[in-house]
Structure formats: C-alpha cells, structure tokens
N, C-alpha and C positions, 0 to 999 in steps of 0.2 A: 592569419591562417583561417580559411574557409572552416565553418562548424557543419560538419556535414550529418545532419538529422533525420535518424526513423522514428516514427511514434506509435508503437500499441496500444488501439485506445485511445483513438486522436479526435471519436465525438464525443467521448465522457467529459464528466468536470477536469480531469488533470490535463487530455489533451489539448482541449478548448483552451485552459489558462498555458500550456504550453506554446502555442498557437501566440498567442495574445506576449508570451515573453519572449520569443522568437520576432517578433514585428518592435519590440521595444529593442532589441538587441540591434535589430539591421537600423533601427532610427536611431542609436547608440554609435553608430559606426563600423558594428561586428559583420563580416560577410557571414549570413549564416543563409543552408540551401536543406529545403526539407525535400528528402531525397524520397521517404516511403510515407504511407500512412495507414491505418489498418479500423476497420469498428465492425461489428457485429454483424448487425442490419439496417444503421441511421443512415440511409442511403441521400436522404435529402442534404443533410449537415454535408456528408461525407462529399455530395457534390460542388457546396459552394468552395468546401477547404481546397479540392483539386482545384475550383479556377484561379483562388486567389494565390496559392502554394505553386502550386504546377508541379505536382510531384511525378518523378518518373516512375514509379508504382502504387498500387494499392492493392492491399489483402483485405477481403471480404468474407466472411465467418459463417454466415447465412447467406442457405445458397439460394431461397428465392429469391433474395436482396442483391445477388449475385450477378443474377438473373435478370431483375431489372436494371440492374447497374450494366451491364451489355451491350443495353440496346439504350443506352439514352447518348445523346453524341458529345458530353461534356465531356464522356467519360474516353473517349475516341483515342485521344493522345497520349491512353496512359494504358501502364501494362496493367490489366486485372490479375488477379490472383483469387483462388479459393481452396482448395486443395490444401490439408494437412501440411505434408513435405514443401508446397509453394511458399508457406512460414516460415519453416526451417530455412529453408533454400534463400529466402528472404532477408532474416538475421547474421547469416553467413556469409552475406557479399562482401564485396572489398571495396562498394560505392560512398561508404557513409561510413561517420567516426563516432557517432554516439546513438547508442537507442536509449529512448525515453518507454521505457515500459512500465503504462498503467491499466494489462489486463488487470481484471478482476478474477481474486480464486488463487487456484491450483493452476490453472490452464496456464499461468505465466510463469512458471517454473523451469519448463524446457526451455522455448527461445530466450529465458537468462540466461540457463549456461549454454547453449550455443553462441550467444552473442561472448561470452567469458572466454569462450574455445576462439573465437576467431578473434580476441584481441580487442575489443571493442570498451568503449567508456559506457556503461551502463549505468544511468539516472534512474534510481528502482523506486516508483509508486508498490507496486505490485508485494507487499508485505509476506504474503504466504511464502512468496519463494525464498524468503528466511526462518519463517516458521518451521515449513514442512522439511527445508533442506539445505540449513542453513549450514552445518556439517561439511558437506558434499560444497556446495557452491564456495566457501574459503578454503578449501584445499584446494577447488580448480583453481580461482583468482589468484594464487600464490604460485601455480604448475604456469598458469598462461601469462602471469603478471598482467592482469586486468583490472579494470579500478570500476567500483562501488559505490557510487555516492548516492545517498537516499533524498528522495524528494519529499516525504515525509515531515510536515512540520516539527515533527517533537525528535525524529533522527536527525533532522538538518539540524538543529538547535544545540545537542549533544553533539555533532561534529564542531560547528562552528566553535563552541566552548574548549572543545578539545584540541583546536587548534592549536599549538606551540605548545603543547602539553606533552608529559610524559603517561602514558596510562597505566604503569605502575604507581602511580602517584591519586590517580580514581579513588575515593571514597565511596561515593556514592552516583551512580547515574540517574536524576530522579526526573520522570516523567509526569507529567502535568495532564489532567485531564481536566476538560469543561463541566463533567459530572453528567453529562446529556439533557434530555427535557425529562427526565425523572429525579432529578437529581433531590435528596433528601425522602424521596417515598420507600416506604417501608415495603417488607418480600410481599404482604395483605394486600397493600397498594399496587404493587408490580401486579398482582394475579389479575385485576380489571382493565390496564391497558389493551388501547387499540391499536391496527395499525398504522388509524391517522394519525394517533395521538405520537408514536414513534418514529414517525418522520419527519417530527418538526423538530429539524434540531436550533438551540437558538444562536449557535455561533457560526456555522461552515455548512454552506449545499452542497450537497455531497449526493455518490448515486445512492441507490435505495439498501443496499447490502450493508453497504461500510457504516450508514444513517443509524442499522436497524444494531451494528453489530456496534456503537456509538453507545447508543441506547440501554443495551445490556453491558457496557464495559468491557464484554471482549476484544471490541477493538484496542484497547490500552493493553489487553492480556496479548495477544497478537504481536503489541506493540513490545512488549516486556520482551519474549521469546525474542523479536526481532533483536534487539539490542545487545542482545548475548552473545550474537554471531557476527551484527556489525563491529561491535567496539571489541568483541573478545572478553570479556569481562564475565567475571561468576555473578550466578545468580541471585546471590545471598547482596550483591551490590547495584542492584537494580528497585527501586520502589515507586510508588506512583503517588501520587498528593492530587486530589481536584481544588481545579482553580478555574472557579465559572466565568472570569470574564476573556480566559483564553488572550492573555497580553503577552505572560511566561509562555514560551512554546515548551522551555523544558531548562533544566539546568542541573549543573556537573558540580559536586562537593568534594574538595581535593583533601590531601593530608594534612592539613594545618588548618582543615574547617574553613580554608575558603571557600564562597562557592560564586560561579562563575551561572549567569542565566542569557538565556538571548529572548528576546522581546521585541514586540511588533500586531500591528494590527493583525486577525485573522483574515490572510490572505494566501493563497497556493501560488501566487507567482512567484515571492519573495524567495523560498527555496526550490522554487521548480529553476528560477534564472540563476542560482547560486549552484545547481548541481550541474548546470552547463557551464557556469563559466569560472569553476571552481579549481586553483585555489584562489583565483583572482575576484575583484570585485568591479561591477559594470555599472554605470550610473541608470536608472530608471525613474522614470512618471509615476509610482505606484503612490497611493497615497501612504505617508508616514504617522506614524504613532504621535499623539497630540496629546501628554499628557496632562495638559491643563481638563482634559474633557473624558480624562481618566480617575476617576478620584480617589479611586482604593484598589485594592489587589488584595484576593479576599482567598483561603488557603483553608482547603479541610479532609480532615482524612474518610479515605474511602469505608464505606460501609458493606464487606463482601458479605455480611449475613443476609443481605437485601440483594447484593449484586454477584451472585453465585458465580458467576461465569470471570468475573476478574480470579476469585479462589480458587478456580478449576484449574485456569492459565497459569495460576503461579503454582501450582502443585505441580504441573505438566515440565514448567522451567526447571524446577528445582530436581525431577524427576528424569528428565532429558531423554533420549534414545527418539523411537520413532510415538511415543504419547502425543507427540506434537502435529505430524500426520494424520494421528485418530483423530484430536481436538481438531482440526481444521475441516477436514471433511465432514463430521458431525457437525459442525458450525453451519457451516456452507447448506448441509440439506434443512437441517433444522430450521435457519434463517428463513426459506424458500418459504417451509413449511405453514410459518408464520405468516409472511407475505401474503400466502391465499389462503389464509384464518383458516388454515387445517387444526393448529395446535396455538396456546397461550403463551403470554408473554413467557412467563416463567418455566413454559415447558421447554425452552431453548436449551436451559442451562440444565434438566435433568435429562434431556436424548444425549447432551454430549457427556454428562456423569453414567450413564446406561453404558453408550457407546466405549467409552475409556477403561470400565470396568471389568470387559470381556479384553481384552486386548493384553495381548503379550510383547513388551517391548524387546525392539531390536538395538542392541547396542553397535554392531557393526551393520553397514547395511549398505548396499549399492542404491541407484536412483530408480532400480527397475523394482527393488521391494519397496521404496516408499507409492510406487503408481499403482504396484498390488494391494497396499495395505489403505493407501488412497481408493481404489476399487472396490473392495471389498466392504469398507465402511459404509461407504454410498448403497453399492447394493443391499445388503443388509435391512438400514434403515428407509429405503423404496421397498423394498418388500413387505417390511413390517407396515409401512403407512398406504402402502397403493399409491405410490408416487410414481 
C-alpha cells in the first residue's frame, strides 16, 4: 500500500529527518509519495525538497517568501499555497494518508484536528497540540477514529513499551530527560546564562524554541502534560528522571515493578520512521546503539528549585482545565523574549508563574475559548513588554 505523505515543517530538523526516513523507506521497498510540503519562509531548502520530492503542493507561511517562491520556475509545477484557509483546505484533502506535523507552537493545533476530522494518521512532533488541547483532540480521535502516533522520542518510547500492554496495569510512566547544557547549575547559576550558552544542547539539534525550552526543562513539563492525554494516564503516574547520555528515550514501570525502557542512540529518525510505519517495523541504515562505546547510564533526580519551569508544568498537570493554555502561550512569548536578550534565563519561568497566576481555569471549554485564552495571554504579555 502506497504511504501517501504531508509534512508541516518539512525544512525544520523533524521534517528534514522525515525527508531522510521517507528515502530509507522507498530504499526499504515501501512505495512512499510526499504528496504536500509546507515551511515558513526557508524558501531555499523548500526548493531543493520540491525537485527531489516533486510534491503536488506546498504551503508557504511568509508571504514575502511566498513571493519569491512564485516567480522562481522550480517552483512552476507545483500548486503554491499561502492563505490561512489554503492550510486548512490542505489537511482536508482525500490525496494523502498521513500528516507528519512538526509546526512549532500553538499554530499546529488546528490542522491536527482537521486532519483528526478528515480521518487521517497523524504522526504529531508538534507537542502543544496536546498541551494546550489535549482534552478536545481525544474526544475528536475517538468521534472520527483517528490515530495518534507521537514522533516524539520519549512518547515514541512510552508507546513502544506500551505495546501488548494493558494500561490499567501502568505504574508509572517515567520520562527521561538529558538534564540540558545546564544541567547540575544551581537557580544563582541559571540567573547569568546566555543565549549562546542555551543553544548548545549537548545531545539533539533541535530548532531554537524546543533548544531554549530543553534548557529550562519545560520541554519535559510540556512533555509530562503531553503524556496525560496520549496514554490517558493520571497525573500522579507520570515522573521525569535526567539521564544525560539520552540512551533511555523513556520507560513504562508496570504492576509487579516491572519496567520495560526503549533505547537507542539520539536520533529523530528512529521514531519519526516508526510513527509511519507503525504498528509494523521496516528495516533502516540508521546507525544502531554500540554498547561496547556506552559505558554507563547514569540517572539523577531533577532539581525544580533550580529548574522552576518543570514545577510550574507539573502543578499545571496535576491542576488541568485550560492552566495548560496560559502555560503554553506564556512559554512561547517568554522564550522569544529571551531569544532577543529582552528578559534572563530565569525570567522565563516567573512571566509564566505571573501569567498563570491572573488566570481563571476553564473546566469545560470548546477550542474557540482555548484561541481566546491563547490571545489573550499573548497580548497581555506584548503589551506589558513592547513586544
């Protein structure tokens, strides 16, 4: 059966390595046809991908980039898109059987559940849209019987584990984290980071956002929230351990204290090709795990007096309704803020305890109050900063 493929996000690191596990697939024997492709404004990347792909569309986000992509004659044979609704309309077709969605944000929270609404296998990078409406997105998956599979190292990991498992039988879900390039510095220490100094992570190239939100541990908090809504699992059974050489991508502690981990070098192909060719398994080139040149596996608990922002996340978890909404969009401006040495390392983690603090959670909530309470936040904290 042909794998018929859209990618949001198809010149970031996830679509690139998607790209890269699509070409192992067809050298595998899989007919696979990348049917959409979509980026910002990497109009250069985005041109080499149409000649080698030959995709019958692309959506374009930036409209200068739009713009120039018009008028260059690669682009001749393929439909452009820019347009809001051209997204939607996009995710909606009946040309393709899987989207590979790795916006960045909040932005990728609509075309999932559009893609959810039309039936579609969605391979989800894109975290927030479990953060912010993770709620909402498993009631649609369950009305459209749509399927979910995370490309996420540490949710792929927690699936794979969970494989021929009962999840009544869950102990514990425990997520792994590398610790970032800060790892053992104390809150004294956080206050003098830079921005260079937080994008060097030393296990995974990653874009600048997820690098920064790595860094301060929110990405793990993100990741925790995530997990609640994939696996369905209380929050009281979700914990995180740093483990700096990032071999454990994550592992599942059952009733009888077993625990079950999956393992592998830090690599995004390994579950980006496993959430396309899932529940099956496809032989690949990638390089494998050499434990002779592994020598230890090394395990320590997080310090959230230092790393406020994982403590923020699990108060948010254990808290639920739309807290999770405010913590995301406060993340997202906050991060930015950082980015162009507006505000300190450490200020990330008190805009989003500021931000969470004024907020009144919604327990019931359609998707239209999570884009107002999404709105709002954002505005709010541009106005207070001149952003």
């Amino acid at each position: 059966m042909t794998k018929r493929i859209g990618i949001l996000g198809s010149t970031g690191s996830i679509g690139v390595n998607s790209l890269v596990v699509i070409n192992n697939l067809i050298s595998n024997g899989c007919d696979c046809e990348v049917v959409f492709l979509s980026s910002n404004n990497n109009v250069t990347d985005l041109e080499k991908q149409v000649l080698e792909f030959k995709p019958k569309s692309v959506y374009i986000n930036n409209e200068s980039s739009y713009k120039i992509a018009s008028t260059n004659p690669n682009f001749s044979n393929t439909e452009l898109l820019n347009k809001d609704e051209d997204l939607i309309d996009l995710v909606r077709r009946d040309n393709y059987d899987i989207l590979i969605n790795s916006f960045v944000g909040f932005a990728g929270t609509v075309p999932t559940i559009e893609a959810i609404k039309a039936g579609k296998r969605i391979a989800l990078a894109n975290k927030e849209t479990m953060v912010v409406a993770g709620k909402l997105i498993n009631e649609l998956c369950d009305e459209y019987n749509a399927e979910l599979i995370p490309i996420d190292s540490e949710h792929s990991a927690i699936l794979q584990c969970l494989l021929g498992e009962k999840i009544e039988n869950v102990n514990k879900i425990i997520l792994t984290a590398s610790g970032g390039p800060f790892r053992g510095y104390t809150y004294e220490q956080l206050k003098t980071v830079t921005v260079k100094q937080a994008l060097k992570h030393p296990n995974w190239n990653m874009g600048s956002k997820i690098t920064i939100d790595s860094a301060t541990l929110m990405n793990k908090g993100l990741e925790m929230i995530e997990a609640k809504w994939l696996f369905r699992v209380e929050a009281s059974k979700i914990e995180v351990i740093v483990h700096p050489q990032s071999i454990i991508h994550s592992m599942v502690e059952f009733c009888d204290t077993s625990i079950k981990a999956q393992m592998g070098i830090p690599d995004m192909k390994v579950p980006i090709q496993f959430a396309l060719t899932y529940p099956e398994r496809v032989k690949s080139s990638f390089v494998p795990l050499d434990f002779s040149k592994t020598p230890k596996l090394d395990f320590e608990k997080v310090d959230t007096n230092a790393f406020k922002c994982l403590r923020i996340a699990y108060d948010v978890l254990e808290n639920g309704g739309t807290y999770s909404t405010v913590l995301n969009a406060a993340n997202e401006i906050a991060v930015e803020l950082f980015l162009k040495d507006r505000i300190g390392f450490t200020d990330i983690a008190d805009i989003i305890e500021e931000s969470l603090s004024g907020h009144i959670s919604l327990n019931d909530f359609t998707l239209e109050d999570l884009i107002d309470i999404d709105t709002e936040t954002r505005n709010k904290l541009k106005e207070k900063y001149k952003f």
